[in-house]
Structure formats: structure tokens, C-alpha cells
DSSP file (Angstrom, degrees, kcal/mol; ACC not computed):
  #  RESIDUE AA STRUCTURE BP1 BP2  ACC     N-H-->O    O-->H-N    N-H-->O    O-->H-N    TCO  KAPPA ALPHA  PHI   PSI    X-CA   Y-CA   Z-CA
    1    1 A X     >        0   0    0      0, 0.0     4,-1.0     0, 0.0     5,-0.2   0.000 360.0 360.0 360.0 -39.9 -133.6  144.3   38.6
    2    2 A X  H  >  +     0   0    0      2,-0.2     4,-0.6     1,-0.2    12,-0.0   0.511 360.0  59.5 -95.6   1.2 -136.7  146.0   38.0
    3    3 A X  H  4 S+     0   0    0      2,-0.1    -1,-0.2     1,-0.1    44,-0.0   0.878 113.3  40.7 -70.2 -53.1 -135.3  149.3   39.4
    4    4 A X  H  > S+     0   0    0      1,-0.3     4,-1.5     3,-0.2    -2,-0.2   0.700 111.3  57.2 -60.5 -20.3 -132.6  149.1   36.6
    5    5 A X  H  <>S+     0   0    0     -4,-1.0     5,-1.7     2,-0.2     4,-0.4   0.962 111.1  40.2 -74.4 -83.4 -135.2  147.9   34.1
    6    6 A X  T  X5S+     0   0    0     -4,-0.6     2,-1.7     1,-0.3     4,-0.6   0.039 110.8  62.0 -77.1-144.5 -137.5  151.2   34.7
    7    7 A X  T  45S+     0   0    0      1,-0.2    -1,-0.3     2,-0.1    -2,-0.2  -0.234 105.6  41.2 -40.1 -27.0 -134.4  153.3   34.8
    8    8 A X  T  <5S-     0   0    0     -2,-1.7    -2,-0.2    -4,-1.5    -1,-0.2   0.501 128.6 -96.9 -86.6  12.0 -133.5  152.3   31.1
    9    9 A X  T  45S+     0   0    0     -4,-0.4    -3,-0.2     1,-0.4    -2,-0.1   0.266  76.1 132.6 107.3   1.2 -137.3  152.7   30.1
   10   10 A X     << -     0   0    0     -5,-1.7     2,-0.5    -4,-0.6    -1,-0.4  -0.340  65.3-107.0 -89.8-175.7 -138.9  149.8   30.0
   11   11 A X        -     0   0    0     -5,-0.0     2,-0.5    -2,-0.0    -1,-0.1  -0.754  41.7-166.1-102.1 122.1 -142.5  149.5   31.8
   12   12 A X        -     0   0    0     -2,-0.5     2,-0.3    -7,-0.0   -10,-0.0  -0.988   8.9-172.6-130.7 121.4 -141.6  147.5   34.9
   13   13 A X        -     0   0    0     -2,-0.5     2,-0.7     2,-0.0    -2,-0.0  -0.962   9.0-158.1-102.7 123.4 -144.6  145.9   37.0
   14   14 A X        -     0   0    0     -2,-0.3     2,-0.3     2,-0.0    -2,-0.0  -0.898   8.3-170.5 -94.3 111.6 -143.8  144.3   40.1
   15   15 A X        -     0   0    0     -2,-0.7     2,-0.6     1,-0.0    -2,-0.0  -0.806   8.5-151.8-115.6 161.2 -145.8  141.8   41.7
   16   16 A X        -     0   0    0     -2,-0.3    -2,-0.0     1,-0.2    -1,-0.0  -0.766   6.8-163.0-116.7 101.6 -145.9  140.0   45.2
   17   17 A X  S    S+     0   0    0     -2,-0.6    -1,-0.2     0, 0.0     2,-0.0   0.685  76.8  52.5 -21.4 -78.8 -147.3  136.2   46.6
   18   18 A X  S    S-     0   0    0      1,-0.1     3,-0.2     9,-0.0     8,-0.0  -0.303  94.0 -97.8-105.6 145.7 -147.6  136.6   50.3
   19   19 A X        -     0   0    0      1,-0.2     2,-0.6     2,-0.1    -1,-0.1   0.416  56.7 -67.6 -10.2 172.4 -149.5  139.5   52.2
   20   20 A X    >   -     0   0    0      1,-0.1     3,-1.4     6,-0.0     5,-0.3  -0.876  40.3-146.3 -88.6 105.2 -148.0  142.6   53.5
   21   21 A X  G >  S+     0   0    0     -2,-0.6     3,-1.1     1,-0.3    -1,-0.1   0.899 100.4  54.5 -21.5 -51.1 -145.9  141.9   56.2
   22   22 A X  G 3  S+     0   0    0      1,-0.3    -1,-0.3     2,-0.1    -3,-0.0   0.196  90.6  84.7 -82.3  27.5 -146.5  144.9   58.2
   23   23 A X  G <  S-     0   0    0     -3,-1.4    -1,-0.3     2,-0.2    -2,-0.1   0.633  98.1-125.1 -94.2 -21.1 -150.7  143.9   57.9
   24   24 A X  S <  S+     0   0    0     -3,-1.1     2,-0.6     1,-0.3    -2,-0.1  -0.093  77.1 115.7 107.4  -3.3 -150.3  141.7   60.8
   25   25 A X        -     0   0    0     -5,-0.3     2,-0.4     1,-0.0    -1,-0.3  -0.614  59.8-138.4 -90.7 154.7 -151.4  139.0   59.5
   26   26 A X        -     0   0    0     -2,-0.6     2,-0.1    -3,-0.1    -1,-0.0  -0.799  11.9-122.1-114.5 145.5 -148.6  136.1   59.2
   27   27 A X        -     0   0    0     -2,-0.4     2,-0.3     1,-0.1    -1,-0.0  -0.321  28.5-117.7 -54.6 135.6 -148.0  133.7   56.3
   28   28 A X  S    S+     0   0    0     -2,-0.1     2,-0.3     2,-0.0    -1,-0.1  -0.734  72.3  55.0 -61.8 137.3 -148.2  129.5   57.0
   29   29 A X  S    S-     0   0    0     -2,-0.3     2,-0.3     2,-0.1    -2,-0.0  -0.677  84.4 -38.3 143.2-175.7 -145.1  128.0   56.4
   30   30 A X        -     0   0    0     -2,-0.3     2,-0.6     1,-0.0    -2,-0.0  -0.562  48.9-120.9 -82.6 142.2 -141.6  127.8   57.1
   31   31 A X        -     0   0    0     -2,-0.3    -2,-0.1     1,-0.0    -1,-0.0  -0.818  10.6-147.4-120.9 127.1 -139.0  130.4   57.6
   32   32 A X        -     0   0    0     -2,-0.6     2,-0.5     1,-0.1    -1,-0.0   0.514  14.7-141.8 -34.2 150.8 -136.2  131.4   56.2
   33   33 A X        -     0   0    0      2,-0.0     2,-0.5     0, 0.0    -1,-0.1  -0.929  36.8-162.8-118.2  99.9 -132.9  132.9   57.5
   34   34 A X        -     0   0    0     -2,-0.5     2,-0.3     1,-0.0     0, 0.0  -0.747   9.1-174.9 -99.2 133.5 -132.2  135.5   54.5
   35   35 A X        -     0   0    0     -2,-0.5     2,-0.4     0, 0.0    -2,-0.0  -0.776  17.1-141.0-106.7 168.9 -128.8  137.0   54.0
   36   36 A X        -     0   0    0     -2,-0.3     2,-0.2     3,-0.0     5,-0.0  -0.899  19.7-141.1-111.7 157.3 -127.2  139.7   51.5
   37   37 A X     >  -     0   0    0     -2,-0.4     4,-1.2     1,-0.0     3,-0.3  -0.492  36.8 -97.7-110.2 173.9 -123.7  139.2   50.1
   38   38 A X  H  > S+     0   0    0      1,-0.2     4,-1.0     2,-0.2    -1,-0.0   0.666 126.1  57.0 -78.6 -14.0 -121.3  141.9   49.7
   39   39 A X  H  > S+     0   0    0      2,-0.2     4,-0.5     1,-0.1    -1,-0.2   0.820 105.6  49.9 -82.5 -34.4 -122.7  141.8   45.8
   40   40 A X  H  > S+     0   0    0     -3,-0.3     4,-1.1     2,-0.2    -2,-0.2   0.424 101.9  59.8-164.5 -51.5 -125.9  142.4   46.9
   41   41 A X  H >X S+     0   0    0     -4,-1.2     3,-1.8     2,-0.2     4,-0.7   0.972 106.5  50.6 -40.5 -77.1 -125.0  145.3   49.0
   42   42 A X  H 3X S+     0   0    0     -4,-1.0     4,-1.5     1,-0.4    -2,-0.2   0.557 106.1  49.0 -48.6 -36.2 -123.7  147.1   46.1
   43   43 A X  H 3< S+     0   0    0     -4,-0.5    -1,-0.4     2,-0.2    -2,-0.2   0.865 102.3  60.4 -65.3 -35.0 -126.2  146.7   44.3
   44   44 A X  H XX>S+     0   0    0     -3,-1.8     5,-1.6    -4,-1.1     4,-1.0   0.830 112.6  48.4 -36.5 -59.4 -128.6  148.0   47.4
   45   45 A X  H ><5S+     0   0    0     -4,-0.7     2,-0.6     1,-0.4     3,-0.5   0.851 102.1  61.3 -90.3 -36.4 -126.2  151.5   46.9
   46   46 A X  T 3<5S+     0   0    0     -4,-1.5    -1,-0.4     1,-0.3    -2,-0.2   0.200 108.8  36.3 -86.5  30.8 -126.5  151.8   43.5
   47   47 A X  T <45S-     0   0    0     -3,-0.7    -1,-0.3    -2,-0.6    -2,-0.2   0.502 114.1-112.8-119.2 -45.8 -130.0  152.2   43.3
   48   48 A X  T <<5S+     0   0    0     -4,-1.0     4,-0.3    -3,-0.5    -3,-0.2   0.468  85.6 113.1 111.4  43.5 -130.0  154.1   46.5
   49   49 A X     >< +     0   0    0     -5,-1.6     4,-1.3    -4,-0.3    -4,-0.2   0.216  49.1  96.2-113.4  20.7 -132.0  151.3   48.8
   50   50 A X  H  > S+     0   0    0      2,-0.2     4,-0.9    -5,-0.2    -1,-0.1   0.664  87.1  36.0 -99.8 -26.6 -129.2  150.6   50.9
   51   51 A X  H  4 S+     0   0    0     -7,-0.2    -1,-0.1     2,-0.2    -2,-0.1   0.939 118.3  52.3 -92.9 -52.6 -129.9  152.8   53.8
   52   52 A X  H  4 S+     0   0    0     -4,-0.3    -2,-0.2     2,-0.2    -3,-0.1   0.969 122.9  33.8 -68.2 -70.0 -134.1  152.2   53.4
   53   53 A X  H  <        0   0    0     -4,-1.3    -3,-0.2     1,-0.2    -2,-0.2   0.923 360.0 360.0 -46.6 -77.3 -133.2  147.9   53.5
   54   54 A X     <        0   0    0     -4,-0.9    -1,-0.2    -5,-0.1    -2,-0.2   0.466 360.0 360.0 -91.3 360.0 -130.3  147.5   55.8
């Protein structure tokens, strides 16, 4: 959403809760089994993140 966002002009800030994964340090808690849908995909390619994510 916030790629499409800053492409149509607006001022798009992102921000993120947990640490950097790749810092080594790990989050408490439970974890999740995350999928993408075939909608989800599509969106991936139209942005052009599909190859950098999957």
C-alpha cells in the first residue's frame, strides 16, 4: 500500500514494531506461519518486489 501511495504522490512514512530481523537479535513471543495468496503475489509483481520477497 505505501508503495502505491508514494507512487501517486503522497508522502508515505513507514514504520516498524519489532527489531531488524537480520540484527540477530530475536523477538519474545510466538510465531507465526505466514502465507501469500495468489492476490498477494500480484500485487508483489506489480510493484516489482516479487523476485526481492519470494
Amino acid at each position: 500500500m505505501a508503495i502505491y501511495l508514494g507512487r501517486a504522490g503522497y508522502a508515505v512514512e513507514v514504520y516498524e514494531k519489532r527489531d531488524d530481523p537480520r540484527s540477530g537479535a530475536r523477538a519474545a513471543g510466538r510465531s507465526i506461519n505466514l502465507a501469500i495468496s495468489t492476490r498477494g503475489i500480484a500485487s508483489l509483481r506489480e510493484v516489482g518486489l516479487d523476485t526481492e520477497v519470494l
